[in-house]
C-alpha positions in Angstrom: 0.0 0.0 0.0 1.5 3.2 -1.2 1.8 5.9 1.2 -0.6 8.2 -0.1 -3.8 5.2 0.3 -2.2 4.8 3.4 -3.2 8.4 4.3 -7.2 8.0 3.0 -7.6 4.9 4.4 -6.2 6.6 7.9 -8.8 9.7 6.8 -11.7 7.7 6.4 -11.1 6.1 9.7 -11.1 9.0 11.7 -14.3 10.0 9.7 -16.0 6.8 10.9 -14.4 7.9 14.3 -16.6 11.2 14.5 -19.3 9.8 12.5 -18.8 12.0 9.2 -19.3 10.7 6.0 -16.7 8.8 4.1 -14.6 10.1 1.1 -11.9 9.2 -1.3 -10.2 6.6 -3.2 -7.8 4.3 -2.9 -4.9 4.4 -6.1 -4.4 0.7 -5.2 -6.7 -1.2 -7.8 -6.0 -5.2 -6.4 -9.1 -7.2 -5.3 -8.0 -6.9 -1.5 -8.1 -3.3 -1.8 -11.1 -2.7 -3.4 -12.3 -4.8 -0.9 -11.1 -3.2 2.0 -12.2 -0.5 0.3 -15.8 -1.4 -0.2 -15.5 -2.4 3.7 -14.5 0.8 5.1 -17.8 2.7 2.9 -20.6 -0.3 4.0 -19.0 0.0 7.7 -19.2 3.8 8.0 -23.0 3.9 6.3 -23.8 1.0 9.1 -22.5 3.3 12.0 -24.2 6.4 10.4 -27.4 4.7 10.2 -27.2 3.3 13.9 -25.8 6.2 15.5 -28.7 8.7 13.7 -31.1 6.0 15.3 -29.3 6.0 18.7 -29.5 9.6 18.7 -33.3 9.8 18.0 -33.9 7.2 20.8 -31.7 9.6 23.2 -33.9 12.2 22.4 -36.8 10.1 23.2 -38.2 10.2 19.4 -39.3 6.7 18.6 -41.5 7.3 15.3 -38.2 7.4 13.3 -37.1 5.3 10.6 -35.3 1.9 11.1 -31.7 0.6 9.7 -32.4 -1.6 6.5 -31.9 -5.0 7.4 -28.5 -5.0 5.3 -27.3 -3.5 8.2 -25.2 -5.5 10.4 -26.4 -3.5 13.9 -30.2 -3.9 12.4 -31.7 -7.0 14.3 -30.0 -5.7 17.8 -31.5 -1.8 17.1 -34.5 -3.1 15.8 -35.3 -5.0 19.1 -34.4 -2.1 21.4 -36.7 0.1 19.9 -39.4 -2.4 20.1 -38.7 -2.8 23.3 -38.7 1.3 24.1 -42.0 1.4 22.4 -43.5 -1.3 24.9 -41.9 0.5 27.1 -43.9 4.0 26.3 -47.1 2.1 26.1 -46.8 0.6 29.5 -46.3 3.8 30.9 -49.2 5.0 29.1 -51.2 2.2 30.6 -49.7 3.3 34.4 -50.8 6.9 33.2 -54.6 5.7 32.8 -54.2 4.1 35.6 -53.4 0.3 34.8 -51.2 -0.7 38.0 -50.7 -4.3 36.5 -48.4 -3.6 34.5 -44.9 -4.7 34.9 -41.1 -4.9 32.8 -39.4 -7.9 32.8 -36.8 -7.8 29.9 -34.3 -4.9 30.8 -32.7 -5.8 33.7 -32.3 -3.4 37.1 -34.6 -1.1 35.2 -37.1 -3.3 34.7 -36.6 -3.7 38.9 -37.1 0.3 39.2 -39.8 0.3 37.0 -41.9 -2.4 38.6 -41.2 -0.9 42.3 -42.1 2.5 40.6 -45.6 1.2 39.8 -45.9 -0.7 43.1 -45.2 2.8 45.1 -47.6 5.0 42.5 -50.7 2.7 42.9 -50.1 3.0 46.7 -49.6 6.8 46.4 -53.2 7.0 44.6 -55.0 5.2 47.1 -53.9 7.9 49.9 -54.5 10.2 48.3 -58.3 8.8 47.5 -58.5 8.7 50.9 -57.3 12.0 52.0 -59.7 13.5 48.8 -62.6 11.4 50.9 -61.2 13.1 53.9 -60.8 16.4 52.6 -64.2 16.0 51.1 -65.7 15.1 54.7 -63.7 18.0 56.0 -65.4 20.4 53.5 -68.9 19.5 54.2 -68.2 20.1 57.7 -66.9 23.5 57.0 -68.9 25.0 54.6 -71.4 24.2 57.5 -69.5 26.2 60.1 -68.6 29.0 58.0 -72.6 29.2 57.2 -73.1 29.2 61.2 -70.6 32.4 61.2 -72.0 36.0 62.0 -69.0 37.5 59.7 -69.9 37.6 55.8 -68.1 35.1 53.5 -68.5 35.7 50.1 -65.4 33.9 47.5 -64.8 35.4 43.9 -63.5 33.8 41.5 -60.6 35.8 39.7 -61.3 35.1 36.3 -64.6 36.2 34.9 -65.8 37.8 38.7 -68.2 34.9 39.8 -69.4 34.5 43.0 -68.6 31.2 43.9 -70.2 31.3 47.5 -71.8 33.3 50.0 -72.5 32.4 53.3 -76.2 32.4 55.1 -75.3 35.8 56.7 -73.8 37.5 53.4 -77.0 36.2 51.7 -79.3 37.6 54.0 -77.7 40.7 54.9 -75.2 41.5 51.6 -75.8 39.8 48.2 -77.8 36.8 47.5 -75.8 35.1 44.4 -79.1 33.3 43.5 -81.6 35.8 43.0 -78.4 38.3 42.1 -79.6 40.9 44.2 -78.5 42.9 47.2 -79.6 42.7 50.5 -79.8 47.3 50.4 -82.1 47.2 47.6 -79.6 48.8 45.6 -78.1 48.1 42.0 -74.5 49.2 42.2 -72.7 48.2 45.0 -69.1 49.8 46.0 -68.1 47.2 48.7 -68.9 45.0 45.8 -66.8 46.1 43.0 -64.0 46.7 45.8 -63.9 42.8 46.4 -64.3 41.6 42.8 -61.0 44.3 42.2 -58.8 41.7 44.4 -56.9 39.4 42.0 -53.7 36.7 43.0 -53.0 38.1 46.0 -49.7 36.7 47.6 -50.5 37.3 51.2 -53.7 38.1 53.2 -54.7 41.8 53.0 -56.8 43.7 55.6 -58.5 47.1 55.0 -61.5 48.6 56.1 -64.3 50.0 54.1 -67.2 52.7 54.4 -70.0 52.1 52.0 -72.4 55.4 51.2 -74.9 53.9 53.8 -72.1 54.9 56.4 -71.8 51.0 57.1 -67.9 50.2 58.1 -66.5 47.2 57.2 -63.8 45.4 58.3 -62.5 42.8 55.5 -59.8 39.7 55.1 -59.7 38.9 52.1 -57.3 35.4 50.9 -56.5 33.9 47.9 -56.9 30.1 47.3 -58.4 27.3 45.1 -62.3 26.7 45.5 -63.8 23.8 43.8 -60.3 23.7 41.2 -60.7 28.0 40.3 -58.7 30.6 41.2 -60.9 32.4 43.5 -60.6 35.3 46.3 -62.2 34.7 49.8 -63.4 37.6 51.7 -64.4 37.7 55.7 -66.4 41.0 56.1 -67.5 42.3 59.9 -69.7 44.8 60.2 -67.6 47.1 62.4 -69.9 50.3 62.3 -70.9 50.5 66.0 -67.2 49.8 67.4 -65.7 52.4 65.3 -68.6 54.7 66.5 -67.4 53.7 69.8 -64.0 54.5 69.3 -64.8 57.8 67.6 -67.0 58.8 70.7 -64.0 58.0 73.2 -61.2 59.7 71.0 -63.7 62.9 71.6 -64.1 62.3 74.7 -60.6 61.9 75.3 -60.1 65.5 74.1 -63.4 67.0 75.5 -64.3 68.8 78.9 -67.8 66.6 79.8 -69.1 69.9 81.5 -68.6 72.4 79.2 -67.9 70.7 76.3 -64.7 72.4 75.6 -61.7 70.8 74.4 -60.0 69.3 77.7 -56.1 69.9 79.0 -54.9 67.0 77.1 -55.9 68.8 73.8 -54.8 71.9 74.8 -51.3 70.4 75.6 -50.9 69.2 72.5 -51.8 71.7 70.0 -49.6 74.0 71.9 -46.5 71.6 71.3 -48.5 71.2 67.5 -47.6 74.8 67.5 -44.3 75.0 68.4 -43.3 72.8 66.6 -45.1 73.8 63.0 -43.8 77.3 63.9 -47.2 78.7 64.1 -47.1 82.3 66.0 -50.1 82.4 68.8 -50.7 84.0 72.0 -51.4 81.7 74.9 -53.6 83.3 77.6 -54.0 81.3 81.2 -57.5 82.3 82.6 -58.3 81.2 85.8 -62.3 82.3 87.1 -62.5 84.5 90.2 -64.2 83.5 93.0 -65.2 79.5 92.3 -64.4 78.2 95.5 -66.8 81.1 97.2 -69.7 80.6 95.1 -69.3 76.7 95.5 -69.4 77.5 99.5 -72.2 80.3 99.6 -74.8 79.1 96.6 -73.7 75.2 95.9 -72.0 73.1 93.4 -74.5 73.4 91.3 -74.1 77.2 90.7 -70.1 76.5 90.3 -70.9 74.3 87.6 -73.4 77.0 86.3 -70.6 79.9 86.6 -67.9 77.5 85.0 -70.5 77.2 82.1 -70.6 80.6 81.8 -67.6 81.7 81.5 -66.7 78.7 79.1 -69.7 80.4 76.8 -68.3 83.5 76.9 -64.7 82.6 76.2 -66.3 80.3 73.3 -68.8 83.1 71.6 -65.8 85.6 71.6 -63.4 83.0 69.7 -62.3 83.3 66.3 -62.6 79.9 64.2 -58.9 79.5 64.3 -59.0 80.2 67.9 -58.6 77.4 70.4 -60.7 77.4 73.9 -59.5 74.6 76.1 -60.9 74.3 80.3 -57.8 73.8 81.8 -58.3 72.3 85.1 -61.5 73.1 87.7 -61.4 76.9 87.7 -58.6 77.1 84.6 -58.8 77.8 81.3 -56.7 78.5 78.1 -57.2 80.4 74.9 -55.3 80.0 72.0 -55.1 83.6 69.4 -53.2 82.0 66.7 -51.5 85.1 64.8 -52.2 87.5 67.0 -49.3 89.4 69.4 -49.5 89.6 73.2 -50.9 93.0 73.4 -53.9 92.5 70.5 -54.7 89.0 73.3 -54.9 91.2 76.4 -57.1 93.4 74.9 -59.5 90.6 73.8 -59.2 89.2 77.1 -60.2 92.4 78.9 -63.1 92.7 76.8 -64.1 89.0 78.3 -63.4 90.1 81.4 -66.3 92.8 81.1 -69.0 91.0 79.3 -68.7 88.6 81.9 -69.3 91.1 84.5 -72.4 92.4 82.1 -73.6 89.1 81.8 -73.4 88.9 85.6 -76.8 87.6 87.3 -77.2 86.1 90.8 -73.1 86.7 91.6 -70.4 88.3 90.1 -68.4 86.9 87.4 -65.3 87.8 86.0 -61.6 86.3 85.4 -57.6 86.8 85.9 -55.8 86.2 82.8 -51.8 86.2 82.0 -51.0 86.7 78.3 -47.6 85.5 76.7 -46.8 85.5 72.9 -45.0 82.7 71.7 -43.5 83.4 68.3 -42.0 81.5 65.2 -38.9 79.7 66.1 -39.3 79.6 69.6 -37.0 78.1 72.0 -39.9 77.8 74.5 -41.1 74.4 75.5 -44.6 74.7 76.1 -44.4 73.9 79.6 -42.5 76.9 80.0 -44.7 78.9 78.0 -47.7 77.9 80.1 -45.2 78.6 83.1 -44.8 82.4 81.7 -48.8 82.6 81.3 -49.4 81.4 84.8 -47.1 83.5 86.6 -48.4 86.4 84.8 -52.0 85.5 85.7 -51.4 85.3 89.1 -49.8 88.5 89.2 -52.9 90.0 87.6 -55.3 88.1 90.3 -53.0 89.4 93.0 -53.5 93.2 91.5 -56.9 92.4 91.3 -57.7 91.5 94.6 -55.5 94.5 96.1 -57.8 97.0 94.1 -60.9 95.1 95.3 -59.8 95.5 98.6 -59.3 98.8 98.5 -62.6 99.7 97.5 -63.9 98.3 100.4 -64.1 94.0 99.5 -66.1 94.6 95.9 -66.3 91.5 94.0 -66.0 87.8 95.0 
């Protein structure tokens, strides 16, 4: 063999090798090499053919052609791809359901396979069971949740269905039978406000005022009823609490006798002020002469002259003025944007129209007026410490003047 077929022969080897086609011919014309040629060509078409089976079968593609029976790999191929198509249809069978079925001709997978079968027809039965359970469990609470006082009503997500409501959402909210709301009306807010909930992740919790000044409290969940996406919501008619706890905050920041707001408020929309920068004069008033009409005339005239005086102090407020009873015989007045001389000479008009207004006893009060301007380094507990100093100085020259004319006044 001359060195140059040596070199196609080696070629077409390697070609074979990597599964490429086969070229080139050998210069040697002898029987044996065009033998050995004819050889090398039917052996690489062979190994073509079975490898581009092989590969298909990797691939899990059976419907492919099969190697002509000249090939020498044909019979072996040909029965492994019968074999993988058993294969697919036995699987099929498990699919549907068919747990009889078993693999006996390929070896530890036909072990696997068999044990696979075993565990999946053992696996379906629990979980009959638990459906049977789950089933049993449903019944029983479809019944509780229809015993609840809270509405349940589930959407589903995809075309807005309701799905469910329970006896109280149907009697007092939306009856999905007859389509129609428990209000009488047509359009329904709290409605439209459910069906707008879609795949939430995590529960969400609002609260809701409907134009019948109804508040709701809702939970609302995402999760699977009867295989569809739905939305459950839990709705608790929470109008009354929330009344409630409207009625306290009030009261919280109300005087109950005069109906004023109480210390507490007054406290903190001083420190409001101060710290929004809001200019404001802050009088301390304290009314002369409680503790003398409580002793000559009775608590009930105190509480008569304190509602009085909190009258007064309220008819001669400016809406952006703030009236607050302070303590027993204390009050404050907030004049927001006015300066400390403008305040005391509101306050002395008080001070005379409660002496106009005068009846059974004299009425009138002591006042102390400090200005507390932008940027203030005050705190107000100084500033009412300023106000109250300066009212008691005013009482003080009050009660010298009354002396000297003889004990005039209370």
């Amino acid at each position: 063999m001359t060195e140059k077929d040596a070199s196609v022969l080696l070629e077409q080897i390697r070609n074979i090798i990597l599964n490429k086609p086969v070229f080139g011919e050998l210069e040697e014309k002898a029987q044996v090499y065009s033998d050995l040629e004819q050889a090398v060509f039917y052996l690489s078409h062979c190994l073509m053919e079975s490898n581009e089976l092989l590969k298909n079968l990797a691939e899990g593609n059976l419907n492919v052609p099969l190697p002509d029976r000249h090939n020498f790999q044909a019979g072996e191929l040909k029965q492994l791809h019968a074999a993988l198509k058993h294969l697919a249809w036995q699987t099929e069978q498990v699919i549907k359901g068919d747990y009889k079925q078993r693999v006996n001709f390929m070896g530890d997978f036909s072990q696997a396979f068999n044990e696979m079968v075993v565990q999946l027809e053992i696996r379906e039965n629990e979980l009959k069971e638990q459906a049977d359970k789950i089933k049993r469990f449903n019944r029983l609470l479809i019944f509780i949740i229809n015993s609840l006082k809270e509405w349940v009503v589930v959407i589903e997500e995809e075309n807005e269905t309701v799905l469910y409501t329970n006896d109280s959402a149907r009697k007092r909210f939306y009856d999905p039978g007859t389509r129609q709301f428990a209000c009488g009306g047509v359009d329904c807010p709290l409605m439209a406000r459910l069906k707008s909930h879609t795949g939430l992740e995590q529960e969400l919790r609002y609260e809701f005022k409907c134009s019948r000044n109804k508040t709701f409290q809702v939970r609302s969940y995402s999760l699977l009823w009867e295989d569809k996406k739905a939305v459950v919501h839990l709705m608790t008619d929470v109008t009354y609490q929330r009344e409630n706890e409207a009625f306290l905050e009030v009261m919280a920041y109300k005087d109950e006798l005069t109906g004023l707001d109480n210390r507490r408020s007054g406290l903190r929309t001083i420190d409001s002020y101060i710290q929004k920068g809001i200019p404001f004069s802050l009088c301390m008033i304290d009314m002369d002469g409680l503790k003398n009409i409580n002793d000559l005339y009775g608590h009930l005239y105190g509480d008569e002259y304190i509602k009085s005086v909190s009258q007064v102090l309220k008819d001669s407020a400016r809406d952006i003025d703030i009236t607050c009873r302070f303590g027993g015989d204390e009050f404050i007045m907030l004049f927001r944007g006015c300066d400390e001389q403008t305040a005391e000479e509101r306050m002395d008009l008080i001070d005379k129209k409660l002496s106009e207004v005068a009846k059974v006893y004299p009425m009138s009060i002591s006042y102390g007026v400090v200005y507390v301007e932008e940027g203030t380094e005050l705190s107000p507990e100084a500033a009412l410490n300023i106000a109250d100093e300066r009212m008691y100085r005013f009482k003080r020259r009050r009660k010298k003047k009354n002396n000297g004319l003889g004990g005039k006044g209370i």
